[in-house]
C-alpha positions, 0 to 999 in steps of 0.5 A: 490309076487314071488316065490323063491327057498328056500335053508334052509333044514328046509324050504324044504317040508317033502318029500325032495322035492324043496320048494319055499317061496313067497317074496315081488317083486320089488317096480316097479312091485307093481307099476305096479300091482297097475296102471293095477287095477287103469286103470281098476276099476277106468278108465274105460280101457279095457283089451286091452287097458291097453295093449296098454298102457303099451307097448307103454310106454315100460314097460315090462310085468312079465315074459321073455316069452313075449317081449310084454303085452297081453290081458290074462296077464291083466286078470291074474294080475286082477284074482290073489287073492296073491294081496288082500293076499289071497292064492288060492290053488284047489278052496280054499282060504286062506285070510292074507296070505300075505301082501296084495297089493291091497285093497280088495273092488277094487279086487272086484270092478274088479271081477264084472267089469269082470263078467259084461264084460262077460255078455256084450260079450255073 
């Protein structure tokens, strides 16, 4: 999902105020989204590794900050609830509110994998 600036009147927020709408992204970054999950859950890589990965195969990472992936990239795309559809807003979380792009048992599947890794570090 991405946010784009929504330049209806009647899609702006009450308060007069810019309103951003969430749109699909490009088919290439689902792919990647979902590459990054399978690689974790399914292959056993490491946040690390992925990195690895996806930059010696010259894929770029999201944002234009960086020319490069790195470790807390991975993690955020593996923490984000917008990919099971769900919208996380001050610790709430509202299910179906997109379209999801991941099934919900390998968010999950991640979730715990992360939670496990963390013990194992501590």
């Amino acid at each position: 999902m991405k946010r784009v600036l929504s330049k209806r009147k009647k899609d702006r927020a009450p308060s007069g105020r810019s309103h951003h709408k969430l749109v699909p992204a490009e088919a290439e970054k689902i792919e990647i989204v979902r590459l990054i999950f399978d690689l974790f859950v399914n292959s056993d890589y490491t946040l690390t590794g992925i990195c690895n990965l996806l930059n010696a195969q010259k894929i770029g990472p999201p944002n234009r900050i960086s020319a490069a992936w790195h470790t807390r990239m991975i993690r955020a795309v593996l923490c984000s609830w917008a990919y099971i559809g769900a919208n996380e807003y001050c610790g709430c979380v509202k299910q179906s509110a997109f379209p999801p792009i991941i099934e919900k048992t390998i968010f999950f599947e991640a979730q715990a994998k992360m939670s496990r890794k963390q013990i194992e570090i501590q």
